[in-house]
C-alpha positions as CSV (number, residue, x, y, z in Angstrom):
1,X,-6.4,17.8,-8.9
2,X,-6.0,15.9,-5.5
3,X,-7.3,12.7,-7.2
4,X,-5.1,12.7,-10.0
5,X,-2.3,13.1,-7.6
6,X,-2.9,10.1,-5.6
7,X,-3.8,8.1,-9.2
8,X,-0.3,9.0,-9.9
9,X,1.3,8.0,-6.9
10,X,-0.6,4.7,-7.1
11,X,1.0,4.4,-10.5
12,X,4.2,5.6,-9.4
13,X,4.6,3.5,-5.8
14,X,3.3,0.2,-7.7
15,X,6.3,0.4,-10.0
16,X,8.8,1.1,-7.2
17,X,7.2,-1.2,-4.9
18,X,7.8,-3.5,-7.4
19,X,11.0,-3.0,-8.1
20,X,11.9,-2.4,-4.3
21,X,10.5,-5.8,-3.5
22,X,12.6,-7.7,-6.2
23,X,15.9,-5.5,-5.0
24,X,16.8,-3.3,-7.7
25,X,17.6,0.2,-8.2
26,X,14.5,2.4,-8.2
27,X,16.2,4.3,-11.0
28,X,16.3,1.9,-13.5
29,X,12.9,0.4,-12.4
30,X,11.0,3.8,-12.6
31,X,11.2,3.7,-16.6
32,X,9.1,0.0,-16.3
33,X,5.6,-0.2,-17.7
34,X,2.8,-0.7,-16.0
35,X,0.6,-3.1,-16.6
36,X,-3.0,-2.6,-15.9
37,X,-5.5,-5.4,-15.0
38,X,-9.2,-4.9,-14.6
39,X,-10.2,-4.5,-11.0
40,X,-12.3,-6.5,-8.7
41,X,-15.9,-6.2,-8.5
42,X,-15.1,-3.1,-6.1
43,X,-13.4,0.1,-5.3
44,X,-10.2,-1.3,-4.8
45,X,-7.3,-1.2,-8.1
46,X,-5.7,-4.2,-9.1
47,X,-2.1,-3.2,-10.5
48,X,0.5,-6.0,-11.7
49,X,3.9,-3.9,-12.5
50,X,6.7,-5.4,-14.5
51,X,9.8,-6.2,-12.1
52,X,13.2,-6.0,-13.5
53,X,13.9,-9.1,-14.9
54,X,12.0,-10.1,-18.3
55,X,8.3,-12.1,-17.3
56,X,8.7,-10.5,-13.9
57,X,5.6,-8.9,-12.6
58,X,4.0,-8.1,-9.1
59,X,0.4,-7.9,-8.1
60,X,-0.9,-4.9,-5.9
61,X,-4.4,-4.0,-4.6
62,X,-4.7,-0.4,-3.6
63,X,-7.3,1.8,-1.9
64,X,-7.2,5.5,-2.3
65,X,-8.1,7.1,1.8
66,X,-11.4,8.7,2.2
67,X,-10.4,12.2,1.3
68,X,-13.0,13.9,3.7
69,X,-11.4,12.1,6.8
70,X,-8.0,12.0,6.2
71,X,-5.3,14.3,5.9
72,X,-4.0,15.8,2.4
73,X,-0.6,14.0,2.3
74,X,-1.9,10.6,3.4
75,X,-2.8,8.9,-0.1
76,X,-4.8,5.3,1.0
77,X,-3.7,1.5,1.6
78,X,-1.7,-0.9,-0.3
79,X,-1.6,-5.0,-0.1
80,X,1.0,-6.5,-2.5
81,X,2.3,-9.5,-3.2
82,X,6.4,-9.8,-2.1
83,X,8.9,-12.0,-2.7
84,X,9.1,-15.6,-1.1
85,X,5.3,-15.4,-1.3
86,X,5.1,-12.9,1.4
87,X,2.4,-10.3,1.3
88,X,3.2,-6.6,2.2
89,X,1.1,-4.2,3.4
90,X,1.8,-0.2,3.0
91,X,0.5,3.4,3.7
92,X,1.2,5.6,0.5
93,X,2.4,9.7,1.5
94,X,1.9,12.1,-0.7
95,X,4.7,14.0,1.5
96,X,7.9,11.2,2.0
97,X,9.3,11.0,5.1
98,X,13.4,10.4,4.9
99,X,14.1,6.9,3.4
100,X,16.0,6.1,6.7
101,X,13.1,6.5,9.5
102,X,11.0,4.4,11.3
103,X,7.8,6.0,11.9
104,X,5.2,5.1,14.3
105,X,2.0,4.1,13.4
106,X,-1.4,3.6,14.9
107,X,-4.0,1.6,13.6
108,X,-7.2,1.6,14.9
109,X,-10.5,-0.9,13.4
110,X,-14.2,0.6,13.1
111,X,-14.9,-2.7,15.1
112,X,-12.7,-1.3,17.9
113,X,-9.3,-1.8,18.4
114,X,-6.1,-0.6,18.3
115,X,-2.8,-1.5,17.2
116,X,0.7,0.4,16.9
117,X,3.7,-0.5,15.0
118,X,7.6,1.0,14.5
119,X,7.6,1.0,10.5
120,X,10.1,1.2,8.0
121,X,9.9,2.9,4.2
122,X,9.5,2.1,0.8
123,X,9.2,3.6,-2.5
124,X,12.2,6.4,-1.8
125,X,10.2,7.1,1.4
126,X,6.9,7.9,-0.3
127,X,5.3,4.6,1.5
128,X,5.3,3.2,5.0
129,X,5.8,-0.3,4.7
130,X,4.1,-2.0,7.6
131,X,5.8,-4.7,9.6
132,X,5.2,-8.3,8.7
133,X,2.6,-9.1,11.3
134,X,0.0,-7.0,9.8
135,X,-0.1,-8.9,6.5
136,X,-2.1,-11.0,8.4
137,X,-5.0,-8.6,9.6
138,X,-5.4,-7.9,5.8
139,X,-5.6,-11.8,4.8
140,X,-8.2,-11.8,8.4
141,X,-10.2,-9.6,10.6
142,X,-10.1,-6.2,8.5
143,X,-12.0,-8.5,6.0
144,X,-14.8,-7.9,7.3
145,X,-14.1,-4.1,9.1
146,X,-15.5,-1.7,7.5
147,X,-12.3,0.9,8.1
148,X,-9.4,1.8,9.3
149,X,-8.5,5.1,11.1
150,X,-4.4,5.1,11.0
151,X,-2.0,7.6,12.3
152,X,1.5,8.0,11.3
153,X,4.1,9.8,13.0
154,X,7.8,10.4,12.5
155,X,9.6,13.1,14.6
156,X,7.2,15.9,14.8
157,X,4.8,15.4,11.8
158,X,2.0,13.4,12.1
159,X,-0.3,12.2,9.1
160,X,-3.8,11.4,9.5
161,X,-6.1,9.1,7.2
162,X,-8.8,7.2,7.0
163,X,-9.5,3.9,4.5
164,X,-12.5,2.1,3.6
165,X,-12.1,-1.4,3.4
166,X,-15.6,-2.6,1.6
167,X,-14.5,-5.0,-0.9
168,X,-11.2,-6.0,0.5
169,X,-12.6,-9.6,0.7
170,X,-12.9,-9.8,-3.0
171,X,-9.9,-7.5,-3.7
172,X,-7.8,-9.8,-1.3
173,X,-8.5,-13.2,-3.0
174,X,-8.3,-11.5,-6.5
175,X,-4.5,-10.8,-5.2
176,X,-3.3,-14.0,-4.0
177,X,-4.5,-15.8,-6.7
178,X,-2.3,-13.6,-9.1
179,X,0.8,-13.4,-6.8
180,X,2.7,-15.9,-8.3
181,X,2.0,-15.6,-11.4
């Protein structure tokens, strides 16, 4: 049941990520198909979502968290391609935080090291959308890290999680070359 929850929020934040990235209301872009594409040669999901505009479609790879090690409302890691060919890099919830906050978050490699960030929201608050600077950790270093251990607080609720990245390499390169297309 837990699985099929996250599945669905994959399905559900890749549409609004979609449609949050390319400005438009979340209401009319929740009734967009999705269009599956098969996924790399690992255990991350390749998702392209139709945007809002006819042709317009956005490439995601996601990672569902490892379930053992994380806590029940943090739902994984996603990389997607944004406008202006900026990548963005988010933490799904499977319990939103208000639209409005700015969480902190910690981040910290199997390889050693820590990082923290003030984040914003996405997706109606269902995804902490990581600052700019961290696109470039995915595109690097956590290429060849074999996890992430990230905490997210906001107020007085902190969300645990933990996210393989085995593959990410592939899953990475698969991305950018379908970002613009």
């Amino acid at each position: 049941m837990a699985l099929f929850a996250i599945g669905a929020l994959f399905l559900a934040l890749g549409s609004q990520a979609a449609c949050i990235a390319a400005s438009a209301s979340e209401l009319a872009c929740l009734s967009r198909p999705q269009i599956r594409v098969a996924a790399p040669s690992s255990s991350w999901k390749f998702t392209r979502t139709q945007g809002p505009k006819d042709g317009e479609s956005f490439a995601s790879i996601m990672k569902t968290a490892d379930t053992t090690q994380s806590d029940p409302d943090f739902a994984g890691l996603i990389v997607r391609c944004a406008p202006r060919g900026k990548i963005d890099v988010l933490l799904p919830l499977i319990r939103p935080f208000s639209p409005k906050s700015h969480p902190k978050v910690t981040i910290t490699s199997a390889m050693g090291g820590t990082l923290t960030f003030e984040a914003s929201m996405a997706a109606a608050g269902a995804a902490v959308l990581l600052p700019d600077e961290v696109s470039a950790f995915a595109a690097g270093k956590w290429q060849t890290t074999p996890s992430l251990s990230v905490v997210v607080q906001e107020s007085d609720s902190e969300i645990k999680g933990m996210v393989a990245l085995n593959g990410l390499r592939e899953a990475y390169h698969s991305l950018l070359t379908n970002c613009g297309q």
